[in-house]
Backbone as CSV, one residue per row, in Angstrom:
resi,resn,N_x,N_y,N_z,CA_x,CA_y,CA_z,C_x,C_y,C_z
1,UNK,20.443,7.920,-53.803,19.521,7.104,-54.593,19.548,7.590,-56.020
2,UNK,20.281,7.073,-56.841,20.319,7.310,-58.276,18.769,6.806,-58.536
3,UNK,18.522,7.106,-59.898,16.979,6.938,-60.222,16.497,5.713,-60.469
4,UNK,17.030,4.653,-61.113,16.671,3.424,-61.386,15.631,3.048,-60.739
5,UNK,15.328,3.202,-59.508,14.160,2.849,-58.541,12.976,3.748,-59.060
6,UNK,13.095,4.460,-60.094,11.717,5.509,-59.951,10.594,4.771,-60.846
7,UNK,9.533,5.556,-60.756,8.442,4.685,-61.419,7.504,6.082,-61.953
8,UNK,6.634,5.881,-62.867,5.877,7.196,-63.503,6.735,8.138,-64.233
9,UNK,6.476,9.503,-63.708,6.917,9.952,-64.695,8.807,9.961,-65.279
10,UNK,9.407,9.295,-64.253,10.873,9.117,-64.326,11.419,7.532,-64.398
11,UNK,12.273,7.458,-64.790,12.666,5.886,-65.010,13.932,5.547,-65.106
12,UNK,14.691,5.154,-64.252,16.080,5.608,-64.260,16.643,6.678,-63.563
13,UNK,17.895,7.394,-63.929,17.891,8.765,-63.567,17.077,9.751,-64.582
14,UNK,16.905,9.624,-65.640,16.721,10.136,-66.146,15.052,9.270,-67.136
15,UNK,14.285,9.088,-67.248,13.276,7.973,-67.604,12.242,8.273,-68.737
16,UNK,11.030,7.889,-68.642,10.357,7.813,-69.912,8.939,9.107,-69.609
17,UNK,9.813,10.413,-69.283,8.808,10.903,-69.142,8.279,11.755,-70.424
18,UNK,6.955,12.809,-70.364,6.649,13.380,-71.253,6.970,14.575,-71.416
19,UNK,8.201,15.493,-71.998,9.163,16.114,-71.692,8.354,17.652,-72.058
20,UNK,8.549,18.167,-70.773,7.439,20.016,-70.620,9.092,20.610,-70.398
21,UNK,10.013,20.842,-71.966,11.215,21.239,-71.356,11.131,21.641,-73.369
22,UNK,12.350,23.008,-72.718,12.828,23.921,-73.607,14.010,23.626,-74.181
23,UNK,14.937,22.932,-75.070,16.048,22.597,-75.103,16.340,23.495,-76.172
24,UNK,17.938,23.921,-75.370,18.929,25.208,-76.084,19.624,24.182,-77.167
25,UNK,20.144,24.617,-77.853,21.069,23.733,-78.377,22.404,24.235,-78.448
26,UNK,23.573,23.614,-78.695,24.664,23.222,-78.247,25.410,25.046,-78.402
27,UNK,26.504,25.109,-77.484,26.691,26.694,-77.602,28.216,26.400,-77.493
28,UNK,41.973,2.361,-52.627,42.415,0.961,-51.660,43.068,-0.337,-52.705
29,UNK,43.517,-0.325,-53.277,44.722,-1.134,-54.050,45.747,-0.879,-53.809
30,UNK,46.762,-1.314,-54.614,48.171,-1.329,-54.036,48.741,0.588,-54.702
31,UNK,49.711,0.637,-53.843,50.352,2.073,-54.990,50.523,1.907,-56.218
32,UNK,51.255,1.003,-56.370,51.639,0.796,-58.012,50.174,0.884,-58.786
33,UNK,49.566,0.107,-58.280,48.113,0.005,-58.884,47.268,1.198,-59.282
34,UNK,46.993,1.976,-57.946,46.484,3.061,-58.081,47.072,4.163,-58.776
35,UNK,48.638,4.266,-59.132,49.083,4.970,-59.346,49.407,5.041,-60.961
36,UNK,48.615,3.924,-61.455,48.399,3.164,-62.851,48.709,5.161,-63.655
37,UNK,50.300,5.501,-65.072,50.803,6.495,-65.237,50.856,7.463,-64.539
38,UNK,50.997,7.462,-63.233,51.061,8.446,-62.089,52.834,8.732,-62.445
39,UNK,53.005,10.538,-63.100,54.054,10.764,-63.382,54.758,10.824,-64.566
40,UNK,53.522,10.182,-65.596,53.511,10.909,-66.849,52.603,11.825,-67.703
41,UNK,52.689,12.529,-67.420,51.944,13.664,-68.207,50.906,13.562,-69.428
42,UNK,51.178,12.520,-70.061,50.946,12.315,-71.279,49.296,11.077,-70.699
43,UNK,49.252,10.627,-68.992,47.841,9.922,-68.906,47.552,10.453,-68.389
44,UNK,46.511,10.341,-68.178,45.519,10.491,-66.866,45.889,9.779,-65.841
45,UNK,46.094,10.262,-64.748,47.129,9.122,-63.260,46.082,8.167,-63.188
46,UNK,46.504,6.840,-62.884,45.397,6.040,-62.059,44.524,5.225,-63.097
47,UNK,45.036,5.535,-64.773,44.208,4.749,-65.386,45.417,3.992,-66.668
48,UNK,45.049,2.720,-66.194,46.031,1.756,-67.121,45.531,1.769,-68.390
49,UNK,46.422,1.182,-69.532,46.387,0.842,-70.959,45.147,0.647,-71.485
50,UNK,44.505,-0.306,-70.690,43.081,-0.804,-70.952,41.864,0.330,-71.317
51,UNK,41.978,0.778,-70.347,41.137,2.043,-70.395,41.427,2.865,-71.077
52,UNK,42.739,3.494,-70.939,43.479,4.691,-71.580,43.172,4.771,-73.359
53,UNK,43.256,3.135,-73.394,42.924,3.054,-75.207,41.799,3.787,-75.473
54,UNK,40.537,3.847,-74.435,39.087,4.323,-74.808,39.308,5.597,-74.604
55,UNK,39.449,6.652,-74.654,40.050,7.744,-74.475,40.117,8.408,-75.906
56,UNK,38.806,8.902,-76.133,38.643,9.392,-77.546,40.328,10.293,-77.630
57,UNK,40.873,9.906,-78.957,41.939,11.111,-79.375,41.914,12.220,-79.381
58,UNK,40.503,12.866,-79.866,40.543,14.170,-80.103,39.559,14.857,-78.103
59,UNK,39.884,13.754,-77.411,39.346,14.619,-76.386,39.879,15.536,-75.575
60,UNK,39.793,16.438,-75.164,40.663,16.726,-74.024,40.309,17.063,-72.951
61,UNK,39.284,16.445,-72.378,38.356,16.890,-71.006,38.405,15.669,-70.985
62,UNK,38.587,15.322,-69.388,38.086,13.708,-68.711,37.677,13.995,-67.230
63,UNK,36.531,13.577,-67.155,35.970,13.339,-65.550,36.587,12.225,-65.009
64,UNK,37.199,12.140,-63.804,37.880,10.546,-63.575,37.213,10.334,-61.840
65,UNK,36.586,9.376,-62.522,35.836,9.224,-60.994,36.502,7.429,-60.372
66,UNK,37.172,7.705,-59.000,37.824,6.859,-59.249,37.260,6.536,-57.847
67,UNK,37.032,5.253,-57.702,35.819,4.681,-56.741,36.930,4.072,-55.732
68,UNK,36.554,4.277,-54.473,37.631,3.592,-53.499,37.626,2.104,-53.539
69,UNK,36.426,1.161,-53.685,36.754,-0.270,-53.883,35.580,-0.622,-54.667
70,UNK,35.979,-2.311,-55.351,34.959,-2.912,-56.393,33.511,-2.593,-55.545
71,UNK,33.306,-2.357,-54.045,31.980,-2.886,-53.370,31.867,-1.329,-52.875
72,UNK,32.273,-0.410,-52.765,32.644,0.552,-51.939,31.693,1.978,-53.352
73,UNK,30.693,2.738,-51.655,30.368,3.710,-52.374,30.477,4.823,-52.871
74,UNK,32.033,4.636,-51.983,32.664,6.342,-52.301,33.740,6.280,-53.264
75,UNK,33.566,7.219,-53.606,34.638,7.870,-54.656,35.133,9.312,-54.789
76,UNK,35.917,9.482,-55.527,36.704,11.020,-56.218,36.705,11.420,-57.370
77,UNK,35.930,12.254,-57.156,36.200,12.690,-59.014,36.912,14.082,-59.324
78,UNK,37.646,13.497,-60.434,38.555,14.724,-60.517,38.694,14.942,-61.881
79,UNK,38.763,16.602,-62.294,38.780,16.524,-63.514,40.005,17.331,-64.358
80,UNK,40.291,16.578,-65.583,41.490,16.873,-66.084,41.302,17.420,-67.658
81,UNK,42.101,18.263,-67.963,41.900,18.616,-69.293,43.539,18.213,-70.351
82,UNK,43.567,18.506,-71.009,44.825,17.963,-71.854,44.978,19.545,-73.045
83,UNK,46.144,19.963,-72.811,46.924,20.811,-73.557,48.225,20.284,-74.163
84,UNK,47.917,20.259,-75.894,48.980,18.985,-76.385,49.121,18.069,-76.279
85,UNK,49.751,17.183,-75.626,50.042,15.944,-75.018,49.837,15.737,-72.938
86,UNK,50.216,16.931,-72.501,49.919,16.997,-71.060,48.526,17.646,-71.408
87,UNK,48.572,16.046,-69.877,46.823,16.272,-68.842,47.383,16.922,-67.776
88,UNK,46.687,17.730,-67.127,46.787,18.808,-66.068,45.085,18.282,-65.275
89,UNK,45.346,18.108,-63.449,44.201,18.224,-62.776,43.905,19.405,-62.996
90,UNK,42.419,19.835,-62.772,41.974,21.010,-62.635,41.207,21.220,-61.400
91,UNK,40.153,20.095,-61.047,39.543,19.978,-60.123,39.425,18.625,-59.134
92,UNK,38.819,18.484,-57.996,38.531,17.171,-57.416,37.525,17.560,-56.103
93,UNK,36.434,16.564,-56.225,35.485,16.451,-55.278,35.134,14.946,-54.655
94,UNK,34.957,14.912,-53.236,34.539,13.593,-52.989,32.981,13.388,-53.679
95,UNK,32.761,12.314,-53.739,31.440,12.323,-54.381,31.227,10.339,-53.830
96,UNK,30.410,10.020,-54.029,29.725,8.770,-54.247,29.041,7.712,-55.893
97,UNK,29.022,6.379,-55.534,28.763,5.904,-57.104,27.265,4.947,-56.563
98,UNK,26.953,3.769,-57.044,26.454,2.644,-56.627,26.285,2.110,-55.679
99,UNK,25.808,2.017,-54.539,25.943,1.473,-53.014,26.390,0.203,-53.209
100,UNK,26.172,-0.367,-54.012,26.927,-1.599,-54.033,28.633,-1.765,-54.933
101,UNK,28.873,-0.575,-54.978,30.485,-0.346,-55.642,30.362,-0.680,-57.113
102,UNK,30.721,-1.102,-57.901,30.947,-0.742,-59.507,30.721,-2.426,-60.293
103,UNK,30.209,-2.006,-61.720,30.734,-3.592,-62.439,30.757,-3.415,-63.582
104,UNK,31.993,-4.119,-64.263,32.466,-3.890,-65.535,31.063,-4.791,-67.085
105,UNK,30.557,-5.442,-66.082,28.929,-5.995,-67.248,27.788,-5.134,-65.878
106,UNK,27.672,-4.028,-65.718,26.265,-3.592,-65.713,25.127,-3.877,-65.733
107,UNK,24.125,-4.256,-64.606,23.000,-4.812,-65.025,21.889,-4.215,-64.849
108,UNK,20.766,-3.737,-65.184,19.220,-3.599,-64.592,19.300,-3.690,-62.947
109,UNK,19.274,-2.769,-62.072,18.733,-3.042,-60.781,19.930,-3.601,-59.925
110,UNK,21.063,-3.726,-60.342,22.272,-4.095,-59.765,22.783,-3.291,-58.662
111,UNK,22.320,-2.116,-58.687,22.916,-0.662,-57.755,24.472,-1.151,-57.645
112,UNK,24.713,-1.336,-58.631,26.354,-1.030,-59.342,26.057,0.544,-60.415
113,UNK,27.465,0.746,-60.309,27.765,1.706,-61.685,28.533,1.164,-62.476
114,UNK,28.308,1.433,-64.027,29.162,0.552,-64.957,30.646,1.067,-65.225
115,UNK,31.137,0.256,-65.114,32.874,0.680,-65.263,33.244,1.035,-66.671
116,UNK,33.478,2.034,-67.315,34.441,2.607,-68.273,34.911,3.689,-68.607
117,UNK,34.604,4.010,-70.238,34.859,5.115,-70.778,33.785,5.472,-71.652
118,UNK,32.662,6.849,-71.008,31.507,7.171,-71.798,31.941,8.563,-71.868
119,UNK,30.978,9.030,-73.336,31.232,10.594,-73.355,30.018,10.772,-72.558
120,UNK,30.391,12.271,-72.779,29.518,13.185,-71.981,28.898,14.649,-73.062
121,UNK,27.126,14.126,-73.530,26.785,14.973,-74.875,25.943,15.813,-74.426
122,UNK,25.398,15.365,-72.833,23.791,16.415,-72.927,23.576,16.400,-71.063
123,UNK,23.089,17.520,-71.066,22.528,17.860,-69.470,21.030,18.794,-69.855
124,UNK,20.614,18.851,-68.092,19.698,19.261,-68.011,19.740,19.034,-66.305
125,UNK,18.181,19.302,-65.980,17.882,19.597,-64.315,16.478,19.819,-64.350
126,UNK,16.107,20.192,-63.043,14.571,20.748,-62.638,15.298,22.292,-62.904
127,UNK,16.277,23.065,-62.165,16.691,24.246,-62.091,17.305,24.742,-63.797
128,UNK,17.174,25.926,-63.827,17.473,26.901,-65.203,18.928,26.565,-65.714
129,UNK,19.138,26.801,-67.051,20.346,26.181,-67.611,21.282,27.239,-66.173
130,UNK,22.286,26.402,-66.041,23.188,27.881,-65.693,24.576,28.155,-65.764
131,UNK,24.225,28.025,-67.403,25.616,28.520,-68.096,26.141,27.262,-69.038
132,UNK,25.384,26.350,-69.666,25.999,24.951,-69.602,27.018,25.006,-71.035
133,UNK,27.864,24.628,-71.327,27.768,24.509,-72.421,27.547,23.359,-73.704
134,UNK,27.194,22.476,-72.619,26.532,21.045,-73.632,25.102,21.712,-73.378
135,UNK,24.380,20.802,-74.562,23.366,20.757,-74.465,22.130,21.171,-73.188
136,UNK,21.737,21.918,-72.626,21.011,21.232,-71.742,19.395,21.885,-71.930
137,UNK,18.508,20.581,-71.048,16.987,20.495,-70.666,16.763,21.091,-69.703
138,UNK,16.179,21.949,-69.359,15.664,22.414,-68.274,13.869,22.109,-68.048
139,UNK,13.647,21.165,-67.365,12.103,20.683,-66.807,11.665,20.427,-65.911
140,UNK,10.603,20.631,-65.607,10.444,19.791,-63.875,9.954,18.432,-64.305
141,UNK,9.921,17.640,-65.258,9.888,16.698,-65.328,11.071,15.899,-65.208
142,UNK,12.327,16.501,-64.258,13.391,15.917,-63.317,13.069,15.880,-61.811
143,UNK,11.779,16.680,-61.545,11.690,16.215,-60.425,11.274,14.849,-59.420
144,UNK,12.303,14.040,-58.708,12.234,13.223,-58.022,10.592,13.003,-57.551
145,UNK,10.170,11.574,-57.491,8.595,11.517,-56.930,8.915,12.000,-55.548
146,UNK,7.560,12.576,-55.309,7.551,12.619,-53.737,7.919,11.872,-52.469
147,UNK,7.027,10.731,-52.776,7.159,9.735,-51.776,9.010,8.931,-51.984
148,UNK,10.197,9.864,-52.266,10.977,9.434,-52.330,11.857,10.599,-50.848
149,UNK,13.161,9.583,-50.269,12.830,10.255,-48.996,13.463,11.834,-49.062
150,UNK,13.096,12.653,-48.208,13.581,14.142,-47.902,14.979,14.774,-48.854
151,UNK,15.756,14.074,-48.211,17.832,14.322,-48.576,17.427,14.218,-50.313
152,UNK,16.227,13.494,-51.016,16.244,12.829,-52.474,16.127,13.895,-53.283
153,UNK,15.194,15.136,-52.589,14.440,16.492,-53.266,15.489,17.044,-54.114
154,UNK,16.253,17.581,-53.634,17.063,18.026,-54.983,18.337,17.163,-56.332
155,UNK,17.747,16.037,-56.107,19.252,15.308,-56.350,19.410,15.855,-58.000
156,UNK,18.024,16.336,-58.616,18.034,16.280,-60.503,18.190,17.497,-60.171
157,UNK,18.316,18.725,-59.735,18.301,19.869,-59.772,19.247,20.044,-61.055
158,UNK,20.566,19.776,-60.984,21.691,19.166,-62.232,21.877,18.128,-62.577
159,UNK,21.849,17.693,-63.858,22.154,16.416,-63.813,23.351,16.752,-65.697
160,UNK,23.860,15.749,-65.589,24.720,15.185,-66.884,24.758,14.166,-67.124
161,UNK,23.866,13.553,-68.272,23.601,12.460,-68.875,25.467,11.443,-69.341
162,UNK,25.628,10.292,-68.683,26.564,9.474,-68.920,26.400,8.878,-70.285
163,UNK,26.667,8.726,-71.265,26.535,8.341,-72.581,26.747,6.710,-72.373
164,UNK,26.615,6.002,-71.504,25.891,4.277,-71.224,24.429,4.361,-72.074
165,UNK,24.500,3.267,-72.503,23.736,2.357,-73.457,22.177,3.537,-73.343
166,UNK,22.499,4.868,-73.900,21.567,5.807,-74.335,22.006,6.306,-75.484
167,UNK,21.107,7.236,-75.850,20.823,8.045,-77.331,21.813,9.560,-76.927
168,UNK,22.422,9.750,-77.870,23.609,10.656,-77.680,22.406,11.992,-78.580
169,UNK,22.686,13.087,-77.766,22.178,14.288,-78.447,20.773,14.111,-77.995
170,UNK,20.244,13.729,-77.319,18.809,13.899,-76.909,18.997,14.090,-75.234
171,UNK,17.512,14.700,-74.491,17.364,14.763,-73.159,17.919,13.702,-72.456
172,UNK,18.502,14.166,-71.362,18.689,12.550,-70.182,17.315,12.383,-69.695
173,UNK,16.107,12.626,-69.987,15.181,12.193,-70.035,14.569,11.285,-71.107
174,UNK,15.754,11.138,-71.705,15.320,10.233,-73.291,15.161,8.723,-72.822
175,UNK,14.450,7.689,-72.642,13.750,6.657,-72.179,15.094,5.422,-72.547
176,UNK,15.372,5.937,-74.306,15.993,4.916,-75.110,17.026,4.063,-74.718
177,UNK,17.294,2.789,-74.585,18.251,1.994,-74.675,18.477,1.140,-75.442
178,UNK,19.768,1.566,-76.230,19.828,0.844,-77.764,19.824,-0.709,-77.753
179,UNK,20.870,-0.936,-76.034,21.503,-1.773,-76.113,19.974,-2.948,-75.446
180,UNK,18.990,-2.466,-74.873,18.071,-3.315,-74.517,17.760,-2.879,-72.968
181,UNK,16.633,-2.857,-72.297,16.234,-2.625,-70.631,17.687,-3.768,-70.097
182,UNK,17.991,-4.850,-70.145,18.734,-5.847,-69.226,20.117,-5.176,-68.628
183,UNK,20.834,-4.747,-69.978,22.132,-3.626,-69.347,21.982,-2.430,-68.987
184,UNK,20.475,-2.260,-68.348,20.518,-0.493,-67.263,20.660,0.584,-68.495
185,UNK,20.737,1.615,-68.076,20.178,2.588,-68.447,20.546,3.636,-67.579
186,UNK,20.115,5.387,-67.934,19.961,6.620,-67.422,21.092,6.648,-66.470
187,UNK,22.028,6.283,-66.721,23.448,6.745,-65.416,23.909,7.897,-65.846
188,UNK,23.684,8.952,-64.485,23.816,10.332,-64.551,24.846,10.777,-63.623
189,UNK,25.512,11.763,-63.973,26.673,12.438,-62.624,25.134,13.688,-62.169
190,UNK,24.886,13.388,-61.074,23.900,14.908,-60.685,24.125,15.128,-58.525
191,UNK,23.211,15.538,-58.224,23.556,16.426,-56.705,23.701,15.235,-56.339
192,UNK,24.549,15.159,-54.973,24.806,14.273,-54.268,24.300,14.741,-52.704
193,UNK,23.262,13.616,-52.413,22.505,13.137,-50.892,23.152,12.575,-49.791
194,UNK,24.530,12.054,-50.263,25.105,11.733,-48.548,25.889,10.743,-48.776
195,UNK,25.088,9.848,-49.872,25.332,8.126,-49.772,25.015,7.849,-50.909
196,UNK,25.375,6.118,-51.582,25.007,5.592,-52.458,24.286,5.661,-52.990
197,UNK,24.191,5.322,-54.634,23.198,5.428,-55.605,22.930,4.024,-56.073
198,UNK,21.595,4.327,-57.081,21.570,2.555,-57.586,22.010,2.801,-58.757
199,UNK,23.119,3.563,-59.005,24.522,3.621,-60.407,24.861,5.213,-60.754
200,UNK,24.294,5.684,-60.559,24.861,7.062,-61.096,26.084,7.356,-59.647
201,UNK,26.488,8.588,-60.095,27.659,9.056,-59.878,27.242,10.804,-59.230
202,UNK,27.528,11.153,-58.233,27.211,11.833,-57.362,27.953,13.127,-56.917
203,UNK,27.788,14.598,-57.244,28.356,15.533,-56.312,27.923,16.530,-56.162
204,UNK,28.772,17.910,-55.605,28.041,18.453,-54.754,27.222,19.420,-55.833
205,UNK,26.145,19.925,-55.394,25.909,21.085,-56.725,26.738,22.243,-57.306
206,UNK,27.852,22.509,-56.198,28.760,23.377,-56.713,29.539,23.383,-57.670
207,UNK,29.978,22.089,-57.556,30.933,20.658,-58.483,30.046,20.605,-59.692
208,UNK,28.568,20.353,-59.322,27.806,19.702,-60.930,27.864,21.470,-61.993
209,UNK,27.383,22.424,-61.028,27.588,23.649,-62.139,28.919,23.884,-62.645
210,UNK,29.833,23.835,-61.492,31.452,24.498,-62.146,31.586,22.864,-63.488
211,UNK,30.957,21.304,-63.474,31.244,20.683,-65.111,30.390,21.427,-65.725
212,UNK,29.273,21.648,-65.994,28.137,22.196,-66.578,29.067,23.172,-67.497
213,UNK,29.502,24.407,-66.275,30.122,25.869,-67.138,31.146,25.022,-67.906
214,UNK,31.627,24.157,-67.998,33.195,23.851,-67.781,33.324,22.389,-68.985
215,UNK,32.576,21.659,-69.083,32.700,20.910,-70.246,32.434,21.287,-71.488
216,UNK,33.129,21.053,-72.789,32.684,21.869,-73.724,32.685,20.825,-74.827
217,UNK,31.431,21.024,-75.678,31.297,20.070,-76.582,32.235,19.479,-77.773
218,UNK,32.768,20.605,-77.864,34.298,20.787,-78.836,35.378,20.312,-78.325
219,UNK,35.372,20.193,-77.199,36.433,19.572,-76.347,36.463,17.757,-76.586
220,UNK,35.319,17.469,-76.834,34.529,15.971,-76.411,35.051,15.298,-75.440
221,UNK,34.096,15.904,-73.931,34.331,15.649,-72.791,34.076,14.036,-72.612
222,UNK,34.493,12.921,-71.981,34.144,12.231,-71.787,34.114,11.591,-69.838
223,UNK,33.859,10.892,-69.320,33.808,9.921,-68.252,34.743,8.562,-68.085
224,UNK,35.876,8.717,-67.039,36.108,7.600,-67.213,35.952,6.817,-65.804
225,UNK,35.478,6.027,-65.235,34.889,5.703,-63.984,35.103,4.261,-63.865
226,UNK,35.317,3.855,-62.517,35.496,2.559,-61.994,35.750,2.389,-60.377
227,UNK,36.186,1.728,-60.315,37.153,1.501,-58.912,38.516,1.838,-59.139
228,UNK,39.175,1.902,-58.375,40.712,2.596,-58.844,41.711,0.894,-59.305
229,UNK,41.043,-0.531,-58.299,42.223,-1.136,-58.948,41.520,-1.859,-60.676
230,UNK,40.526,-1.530,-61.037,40.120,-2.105,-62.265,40.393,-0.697,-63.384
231,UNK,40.304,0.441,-63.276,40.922,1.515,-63.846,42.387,1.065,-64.228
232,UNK,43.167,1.054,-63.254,44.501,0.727,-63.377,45.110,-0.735,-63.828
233,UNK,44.025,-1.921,-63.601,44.579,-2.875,-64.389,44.824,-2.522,-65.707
C-alpha cells in the first residue's frame, strides 16, 4: 500500500503533514524488446531511445525498475552506475510497483505508477538517517496511520522521494504539487509489504539502506521505471 490512500497527518506517500523532523543537509515482452541496448555498454539494458534521451548527461547512477507487465505488480530493480561511457549493474532486488501495473499519464488514485525518468534529491523515514547521502528527514511524522493493516507498520521506516510532479530539495513530506492534485503526487521507492502499491515502488529495507548509503547527490542519481515493454519501446 503506497500512501496515496492516507488521510491526516500523511497524504500520499509522503503528505501534508506538520514536519517534527531534523533535516541534515546534503553531505514479459518479446526478447528483442526487453532487451531494448542489451550488449552495449554505453545504455542501460532494457531501456530504448525514448527514455534513454531523459537520462540526465551528467548522471551516473540509475535505479531501473523494470515492471514485469503494463497491469502487473511486480518488478526488478536494479541499479547501475556509469564510469565514462560504460554502465555497469551493481545491484538487483525483486520489489513491487502499483497493483494495478504502471501508466505513462499518471493519475490521482489510479494505483498505477508513473512511467519515466525522475531524479532522485531527498529521503527520509520514521527510523534515524543511516548513512544517507542525499538529503534526508528523519520524523515520525512518516509513520503509517494505525488503522492501516499490520504488514503496513514499517513501510516509511525508509523512504526516497521520486522527483514526480514534487518540489526538489525539500522533505518527501513536502505536500507540494507543482503540476496540480489531478496528476498524483508523493511516489516514493520505501520498505516493501508483500504486494502492490497505489504507485510507489517497493523494497526490501536492506535494498532501501544499501540506495540511501549508495546514491550520491553529485552523482545526480535518477529513476527510470516502467514496464519493461514501454521502457524499451
Amino acid at each position: 500500500m503506497c500512501a496515496a490512500a492516507l488521510v491526516g497527518t500523511l497524504a500520499g506517500c509522503g503528505g501534508a503533514a506538520e514536519e517534527t523532523a531534523e533535516r541534515k543537509p546534503s553531505g514479459g515482452p518479446s526478447t528483442a524488446s526487453a532487451d531494448a541496448g542489451h550488449g552495449d555498454p554505453r545504455h542501460v539494458p532494457g531501456v530504448g531511445e525514448r527514455y534513454r534521451a531523459k537520462i540526465p548527461r551528467g548522471s551516473s547512477q540509475v535505479v531501473a525498475v523494470y515492471g514485469k507487465g503494463e497491469d502487473s505488480a511486480e518488478s526488478t530493480v536494479r541499479l547501475f552506475t556509469r564510469k565514462g561511457e560504460r554502465w555497469t549493474q551493481q545491484e538487483s532486488w525483486p520489489a513491487h510497483n502499483g497493483r494495478k501495473g504502471w501508466a505513462e499519464d499518471h493519475r490521482e488514485g489510479d494505483k498505477r505508477s508513473p512511467v519515466g525518468v525522475f531524479t532522485l534529491s531527498d529521503a527520509g523515514g520514521v527510523r534515524s538517517d543511516p548513512g544517507a547521502a542525499l538529503p534526508y528527514t528523519s520524523s515520525t511524522a512518516f509513520t503509517p496511520p494505525a488503522y492501516w493493516p499490520k504488514k503496513t507498520r514499517h513501510d516509511f521506516d525508509y523512504v526516497i522521494a521520486i522527483d514526480y510532479n514534487r518540489v526538489e530539495g525539500t522533505s518527501p513530506l513536502d505536500p507540494t504539487r507543482p503540476e496540480g492534485r489531478a496528476k498524483g503526487g508523493s511516489i516514493w521507492l520505501h520498505r516493501d509489504h508483500g504486494d502492490g502499491t497505489s504507485g510507489c515502488v517497493t523494497l526490501s529495507s536492506a535494498a532501501m539502506r544499501h540506495l540511501l548509503r549508495t546514491l550520491d547527490p553529485d552523482r545526480k542519481p535518477v529513476v527510470v521505471m516502467g514496464d519493461r515493454a514501454t521502457l524499451a519501446g
